[in-house]
N, C-alpha and C positions, 0 to 999 in steps of 0.2 A: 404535503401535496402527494395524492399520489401518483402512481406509475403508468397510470393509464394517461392521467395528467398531463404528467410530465410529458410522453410521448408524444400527444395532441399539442401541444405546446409548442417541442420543439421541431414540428415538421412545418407548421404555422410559420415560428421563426425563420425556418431555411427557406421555403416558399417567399415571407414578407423579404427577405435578403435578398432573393432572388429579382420578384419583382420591385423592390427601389434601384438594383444595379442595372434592369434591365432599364428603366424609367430614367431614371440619371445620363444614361449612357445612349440613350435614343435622343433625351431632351439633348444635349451636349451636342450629341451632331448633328441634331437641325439647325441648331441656333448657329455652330462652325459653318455649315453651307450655308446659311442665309447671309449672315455678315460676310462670309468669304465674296457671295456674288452682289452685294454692297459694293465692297471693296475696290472690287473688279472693274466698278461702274465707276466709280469715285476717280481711281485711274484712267479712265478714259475720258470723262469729263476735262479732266487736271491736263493732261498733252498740248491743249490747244497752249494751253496757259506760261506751259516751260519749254524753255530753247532746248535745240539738239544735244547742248553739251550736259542737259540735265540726266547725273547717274546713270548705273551697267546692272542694276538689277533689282529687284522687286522690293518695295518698301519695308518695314517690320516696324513693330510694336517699339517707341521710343527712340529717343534720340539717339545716332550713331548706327541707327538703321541699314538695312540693304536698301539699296536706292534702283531705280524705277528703270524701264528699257529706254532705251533713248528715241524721243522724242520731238516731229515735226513740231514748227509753228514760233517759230522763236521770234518774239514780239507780237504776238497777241495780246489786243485787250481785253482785259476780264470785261465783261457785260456788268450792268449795274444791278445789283442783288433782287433777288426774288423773292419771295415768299420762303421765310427760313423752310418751310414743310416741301417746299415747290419740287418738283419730279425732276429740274434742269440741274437743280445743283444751288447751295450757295454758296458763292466766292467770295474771300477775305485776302486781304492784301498787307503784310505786315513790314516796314524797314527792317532796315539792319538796326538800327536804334528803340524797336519797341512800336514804333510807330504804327496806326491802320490809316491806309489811306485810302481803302477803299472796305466797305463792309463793315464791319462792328460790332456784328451781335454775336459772334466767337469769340472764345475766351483765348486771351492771350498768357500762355502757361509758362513755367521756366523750363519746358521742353521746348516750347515753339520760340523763345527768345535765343536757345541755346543753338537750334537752328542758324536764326537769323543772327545771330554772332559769327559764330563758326563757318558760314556759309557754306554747310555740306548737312547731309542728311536728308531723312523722310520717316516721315511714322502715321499709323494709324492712333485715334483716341475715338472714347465716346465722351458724350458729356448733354445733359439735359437744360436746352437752349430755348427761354422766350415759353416752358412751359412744350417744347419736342425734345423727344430724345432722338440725338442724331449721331451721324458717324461719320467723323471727320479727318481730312488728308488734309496732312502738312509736309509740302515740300520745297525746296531750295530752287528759284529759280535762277540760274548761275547766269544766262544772259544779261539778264534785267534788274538780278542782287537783290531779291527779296524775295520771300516768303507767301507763298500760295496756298492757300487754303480751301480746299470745298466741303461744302457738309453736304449728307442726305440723308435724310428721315428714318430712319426706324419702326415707325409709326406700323407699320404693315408688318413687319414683319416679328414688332411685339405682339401686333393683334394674332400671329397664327403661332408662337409659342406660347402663349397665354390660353390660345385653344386646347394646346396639347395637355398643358395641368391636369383638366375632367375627365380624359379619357385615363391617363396617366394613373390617376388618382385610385379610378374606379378598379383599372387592373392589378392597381396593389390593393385594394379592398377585395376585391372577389376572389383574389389569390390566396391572399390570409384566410377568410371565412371558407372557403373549399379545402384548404391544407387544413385547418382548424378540424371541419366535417370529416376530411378523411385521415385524419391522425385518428380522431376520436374512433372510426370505424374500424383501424387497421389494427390500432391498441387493444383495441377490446377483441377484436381475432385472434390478436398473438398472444393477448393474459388467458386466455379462455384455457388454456393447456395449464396454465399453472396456476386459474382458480380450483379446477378438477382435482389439479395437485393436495391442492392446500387442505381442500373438503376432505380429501383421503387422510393425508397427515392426520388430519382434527380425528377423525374416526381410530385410527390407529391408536394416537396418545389415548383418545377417550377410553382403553379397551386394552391397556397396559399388563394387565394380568391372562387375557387371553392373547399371546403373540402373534400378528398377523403381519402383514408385510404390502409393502406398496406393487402396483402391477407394473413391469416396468416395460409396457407402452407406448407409441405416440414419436411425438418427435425424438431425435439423436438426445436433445440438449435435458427432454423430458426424460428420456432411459435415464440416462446419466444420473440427471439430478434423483432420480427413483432408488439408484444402486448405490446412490451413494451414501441415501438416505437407511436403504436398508442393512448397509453397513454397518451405518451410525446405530441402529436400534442392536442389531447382534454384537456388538460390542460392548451395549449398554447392560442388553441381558445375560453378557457372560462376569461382566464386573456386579451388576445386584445377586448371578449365580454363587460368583467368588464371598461376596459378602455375608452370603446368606451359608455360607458352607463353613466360612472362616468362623460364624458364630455360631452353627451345629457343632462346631467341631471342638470350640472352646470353650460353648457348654457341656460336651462330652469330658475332656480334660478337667475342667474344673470340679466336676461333680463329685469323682474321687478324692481329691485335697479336702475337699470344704468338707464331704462328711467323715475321715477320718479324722479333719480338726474337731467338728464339734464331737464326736465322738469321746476324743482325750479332753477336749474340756468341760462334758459333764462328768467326764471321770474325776479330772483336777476339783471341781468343786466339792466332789467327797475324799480328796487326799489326804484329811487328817485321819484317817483310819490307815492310813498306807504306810511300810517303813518309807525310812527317810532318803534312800538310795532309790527305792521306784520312783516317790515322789521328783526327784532329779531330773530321773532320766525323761519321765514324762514331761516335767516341763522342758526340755530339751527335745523332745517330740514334737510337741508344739511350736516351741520355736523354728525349729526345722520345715515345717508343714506353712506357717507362717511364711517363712520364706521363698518354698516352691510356689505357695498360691501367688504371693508377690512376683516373684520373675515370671510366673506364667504368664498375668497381668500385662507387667511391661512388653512380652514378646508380643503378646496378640494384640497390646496398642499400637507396637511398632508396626507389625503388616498390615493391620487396616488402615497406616497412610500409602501403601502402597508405592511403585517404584517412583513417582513421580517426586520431584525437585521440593526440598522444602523452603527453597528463597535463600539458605544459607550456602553459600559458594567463597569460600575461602583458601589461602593454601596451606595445606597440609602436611606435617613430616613426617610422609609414612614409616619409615624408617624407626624416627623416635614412639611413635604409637605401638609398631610391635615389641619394641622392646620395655617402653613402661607397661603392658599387657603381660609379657612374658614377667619380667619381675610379679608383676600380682600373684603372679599361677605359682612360682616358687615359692612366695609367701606362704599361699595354702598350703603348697605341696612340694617339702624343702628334700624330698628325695627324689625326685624328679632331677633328670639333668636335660640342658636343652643347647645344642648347635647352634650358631647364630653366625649366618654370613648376608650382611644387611648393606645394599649399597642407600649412600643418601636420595632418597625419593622424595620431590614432591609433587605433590596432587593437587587438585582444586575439587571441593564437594562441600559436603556437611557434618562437622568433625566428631558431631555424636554421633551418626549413623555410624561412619568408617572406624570410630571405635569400638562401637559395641559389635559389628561385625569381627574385627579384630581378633577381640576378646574371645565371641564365641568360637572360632576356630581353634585360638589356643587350649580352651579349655574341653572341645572336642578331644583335640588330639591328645591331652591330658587323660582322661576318662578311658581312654583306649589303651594308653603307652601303659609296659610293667617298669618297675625301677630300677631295670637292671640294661634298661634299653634308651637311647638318644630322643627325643624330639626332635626333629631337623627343619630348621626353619630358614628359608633365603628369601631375599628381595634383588631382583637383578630386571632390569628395564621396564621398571614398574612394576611386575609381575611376583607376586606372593605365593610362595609355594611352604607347604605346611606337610611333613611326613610323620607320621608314628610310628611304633613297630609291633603294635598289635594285631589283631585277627585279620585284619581289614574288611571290604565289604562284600556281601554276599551278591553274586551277579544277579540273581534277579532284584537285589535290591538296591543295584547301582540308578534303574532307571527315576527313581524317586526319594533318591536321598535329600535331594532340596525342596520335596514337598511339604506341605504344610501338616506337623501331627503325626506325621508319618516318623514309625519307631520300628526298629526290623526287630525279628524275634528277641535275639539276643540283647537288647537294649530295652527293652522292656522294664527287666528286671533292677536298672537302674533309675537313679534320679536325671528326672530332667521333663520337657514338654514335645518334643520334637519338634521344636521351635527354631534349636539356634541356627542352622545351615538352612535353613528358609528365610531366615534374618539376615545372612551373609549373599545369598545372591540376589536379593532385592536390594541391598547394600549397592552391590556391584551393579548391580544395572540401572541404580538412578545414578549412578556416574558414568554412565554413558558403557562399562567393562563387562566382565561376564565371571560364572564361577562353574568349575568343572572338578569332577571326582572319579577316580580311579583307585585302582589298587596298585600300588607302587612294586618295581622286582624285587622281589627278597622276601616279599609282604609286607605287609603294611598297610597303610591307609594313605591315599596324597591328594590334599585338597590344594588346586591353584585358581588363584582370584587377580584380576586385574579390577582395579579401582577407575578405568579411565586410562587415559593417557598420561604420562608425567612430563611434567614442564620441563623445560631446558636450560 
């Protein structure tokens, strides 16, 4: 269904709610005043009927009732019945035993016996007599010890609540069909802003490669939705910008590896002509070349998932991750010495990302550090600090040490993609942490990464 719909709908509904509460609640206290002045009449009929000592206040509904004002006429005879319909009233007379000694055509209930037992009480009933519906008072006459009954007709005053139904009926009909007409008109006012809306949207996506923007116009709720939408588009085209640069850029990278690979591998396919020590070392050329296009690979698969969450949230000891990292790097590079003050960290994240992060750092600080110099590495309230005591960084190329590809002069000339510390702070900030770099006092280089928060 739609909105317009639904609108039109539910103003209909509050309208149709409206008018049955108001119809309910109108019919209800006609029908309370007409039986109330019934009632009225019914008691005053009834007086002549019952002696002085009958009850101190007004009857009610069922037996054990309020009972009636006190009343002349104590020993009156009832007249002999009239016409159950008749304007006078008709009179029933019951024992204390069940008995009618006078009247008859009243039912005699286990209310009005309970009366005439008890010899106390009065109440109002209806009940449909001889084909009327009538309204009948039963009460206690304590002089005389029996049971006094009048009834009076209904008749009339069915006929004018029974009136009321069509008019009733007709107000809850003209109500709905006008709340119905004016939902429908009011809906289609208030969608009118955000069908303009929508038209523009459709224009906009249709026209993706020329960037255009929503006007943001109209009502508050219309700005809003406008700005927020053009937010949503300049977010969009800085993530297909990022993507589209992240694969210039690693079409750039790659182009070098791949043609210096084929290069030595049309060489290799004429190495039978070659001593046996070129032959070597070039396939160890290759193999080497193999491997940068390989990690090149792996880096640029890892940032085009970007910082967001891969579903894998686990906990983690960071602690034990830099230290099986740090052993790898020894492995390679067993004259290397490295510092290690690691308090027990855990983390919650993705255990490959926060390892290969890891890794890259150490293997930074590696490439930089001489042999005759420390790696310093600590973990203390989550926070990972990594120092070498090489060159360290060049300040204008502090501001972009975590970009993508990016290689400062001096690093050039080595191996690598300018990948790993752009892999380290997309690390750090799908865990919620951050990665920063300076130049540590003494020199050096100090990269510190927080992973997120660590557990307790």
């Amino acid at each position: 269904m739609s909105l317009r719909r639904r609108i039109a709908g539910a103003a209909a509904l509050a309208v149709a709610v409206a008018a049955v509460a108001v119809a309910v609640i109108g019919y209800v206290t006609t029908r309370s005043h007409l039986i109330g002045q019934v009632q009225a009449q019914l008691r005053a009929r009834a007086a002549p009927a019952l002696g002085p000592h009958h009850g101190a206040g007004p009857p009610g509904r069922g037996p054990g009732g309020g009972q009636g004002q006190p009343d002349e006429g104590a020993g009156f005879q009832a007249p002999g019945p009239p016409p159950l319909g008749g304007a006078q009233g008709y009179f029933q007379v019951v024992g204390p035993d069940g008995t009618v000694s006078h009247g008859g055509a009243l039912p005699v209930t286990k209310q009005v016996l309970n009366v005439a037992r008890t010899g106390a009480g009065s109440f109002f009933s209806e009940a449909h007599v001889q084909g009327t519906h009538v309204e009948i008072y039963t009460a206690w006459d304590a002089d005389d010890h029996h049971v006094v009954q009048v009834a009076l007709p209904l008749t009339d005053d069915d006929a004018v609540l029974h009136g009321l139904l069509l008019p009733y009926g007709l107000l809850i009909g003209a109500g709905v069909t006008l709340a119905l007409a004016f939902g429908l008109a009011i809906s289609r006012s208030a969608l009118r802003p955000i069908d303009r809306f929508v038209r523009q949207t459709e224009r906009v996506i249709g026209s993706l490669d020329q960037p255009v923007r929503l006007e943001e116009t109209g009502a508050v709720e219309i700005r809003r939705l406008a700005a927020t939408f053009n937010e949503t588009l300049d977010a969009l085209e800085r993530s297909i910008e990022a993507q589209r640069q992240l694969v210039a850029d690693a079409s750039h990278e790659l182009r070098t590896p791949i043609a210096a690979l084929r290069s030595n591998i049309q060489i290799f396919l004429e190495s039978e002509r070659l001593p046996e020590q070129d032959r070597a070392e070039l396939q160890q050329s290759i193999l080497a070349e193999l491997d940068e296009l390989t990690q090149i690979v792996g880096d640029v698969l890892a940032l085009a998932r970007g910082a967001a969450p891969t579903g894998r949230h686990e906990p983690i000891e960071l602690d034990t991750i830099v230290r099986e990292a740090v052993e790898r790097t020894q492995r390679r590079a067993p004259e290397l010495r490295f510092s290690l003050e690691l308090e027990p960290t855990v983390i919650t994240g993705d255990p490959d990302r926060v390892g290969r992060a890891v890794t890259n750092l150490v293997d930074n600080a590696r490439k930089w550090s001489s042999d005759d110099k420390e790696i310093e590495i600590e973990l203390h309230d989550g926070v990972l600090s990594i120092r070498d005591h090489g060159p360290g960084f060049e300040e204008g190329d502090l501001p972009h040490v975590f970009d993508r590809f990016y290689r400062a002069e001096t690093a050039r000339r080595m191996p690598g993609s300018g990948l790993g510390l752009a892999i380290v702070k997309q690390a750090a900030e799908a865990s919620g942490g951050s990665a920063v770099a300076a130049n540590a006092e003494g020199g050096g280089a100090l990269v510190t990464v927080r992973f997120g928060s660590p557990e307790r």
